[in-house]
C-alpha positions, 0 to 999 in steps of 0.5 A: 500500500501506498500514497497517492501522488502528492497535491499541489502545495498550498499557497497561503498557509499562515498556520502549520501544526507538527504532530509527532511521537517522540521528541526529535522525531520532527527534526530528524525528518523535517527540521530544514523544512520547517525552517524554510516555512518558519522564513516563509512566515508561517507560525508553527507549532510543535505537538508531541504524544510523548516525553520520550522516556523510553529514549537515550544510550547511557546510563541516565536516570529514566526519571530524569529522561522525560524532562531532558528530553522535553528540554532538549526538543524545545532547544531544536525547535528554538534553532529552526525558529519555533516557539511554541511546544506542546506535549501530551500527558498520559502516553508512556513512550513505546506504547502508543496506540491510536485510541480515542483518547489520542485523537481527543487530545490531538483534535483538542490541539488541532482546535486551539492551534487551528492550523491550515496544514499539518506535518505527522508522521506516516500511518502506512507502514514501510516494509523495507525499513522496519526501524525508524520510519515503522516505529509503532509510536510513529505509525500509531500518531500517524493514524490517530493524527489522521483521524482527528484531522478527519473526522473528528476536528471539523465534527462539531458532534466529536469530543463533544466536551471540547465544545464545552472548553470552547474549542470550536471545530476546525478544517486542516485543509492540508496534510504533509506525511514524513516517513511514509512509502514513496514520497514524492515531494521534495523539499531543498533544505541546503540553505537551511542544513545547518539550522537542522545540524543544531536542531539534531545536536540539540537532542543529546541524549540521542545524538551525541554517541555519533558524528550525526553531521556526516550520517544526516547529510548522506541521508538528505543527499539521498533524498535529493539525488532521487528527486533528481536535484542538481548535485550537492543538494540536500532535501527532505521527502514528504507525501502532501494531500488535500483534505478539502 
């Protein structure tokens, strides 16, 4: 199974919302681009399921781990020039699911941000690549994000207790997928590689055993020679669809 072909990107997009799993999932996958969007104008947020407790390769306290992790997305966020990220309470890293209570949560953020996109990651499973991509927590968020763009955000008649906290019902009229299979919208992050190098270095606890410069540039030089970008550019891949 796979995506569609890739709608035309649209045009006048004030508000994007990044709906992902884990702390540094959003900047392994999409920090250059939302850089671009945030010198574009567009005001962006950052919503995360979990804390990441389950992350890390040291010997860090687990009781520790959620609050650094938080820390240190907020610190990746702040390079690629985000200011506002959310996490949600309640969802033990590694045991996502997408249950109603996940689409409620996710709708209620869709509802107070109102954005007119939203970046998540795949539902769709790569069966070349189990690692990464295929995470459970990513598929899981992927498809309750989904669902709560569609139904449950623009139904007013979904989550009723929303109404009652005053979040009225909102329309994302556009989706862009990270990880999924065949994506074929590439987006040129050259100019902006550097700001997505410190977003990554600023996930240290996840970063910091490797030289993550040289392994996250042969990745995007990946991307891009696929897309069929001159040599030397650096790109990061997406499916976008219309919801509308």
């Amino acid at each position: 199974m796979t995506f569609p072909a890739s709608a035309p990107v649209l045009s006048d997009v004030v508000r994007a919302l990044a709906v992902f799993a884990h702390p540094d999932d959003v900047d392994f996958g999409c920090a250059g681009t939302i850089a671009g969007w945030v010198d574009e104008g567009i005001e962006v947020a950052y919503l995360l399921a979990t804390r990441g407790d389950s992350g890390g390769f040291d010997d860090t306290d687990r009781a520790e781990m959620p609050r650094l992790r938080a820390a240190e997305q907020r610190a990746a966020a702040a390079a690629v020039g985000v200011r506002q990220v959310e996490f949600l309470d309640g969802y033990p890293d590694g045991t996502l699911a997408p249950t109603l209570a996940l689409r409620r949560d996710i709708t209620a953020a869709i509802r107070r941000f109102r954005p007119d996109r939203v970046l998540t990651s795949s539902p769709l499973r790569r069966w070349e690549q189990l690692t990464g991509p295929s995470h459970p927590d990513h598929l899981a968020v992927g498809e309750a994000t989904t669902c709560a763009i569609y139904p449950d955000a623009r139904n007013r008649f979904a989550h009723p207790e929303l109404l009652a906290e005053g979040l009225e019902p909102w329309v994302v009229r556009e989706v862009w997928y990270a990880g999924g299979p065949g994506p074929d919208h590439a987006v040129d992050v050259t100019d902006r590689f550097d700001r997505k190098l410190a977003a990554l270095r600023a996930h240290r606890s996840q970063t910091a055993h490797f030289d993550v410069e040289p392994w996250i540039r042969d990745r995007l030089t990946t991307v891009a020679d696929t897309a069929g970008l001159p040599p030397g550019r650096l790109a990061e891949a997406f499916t976008v669809l219309r919801t509308e």
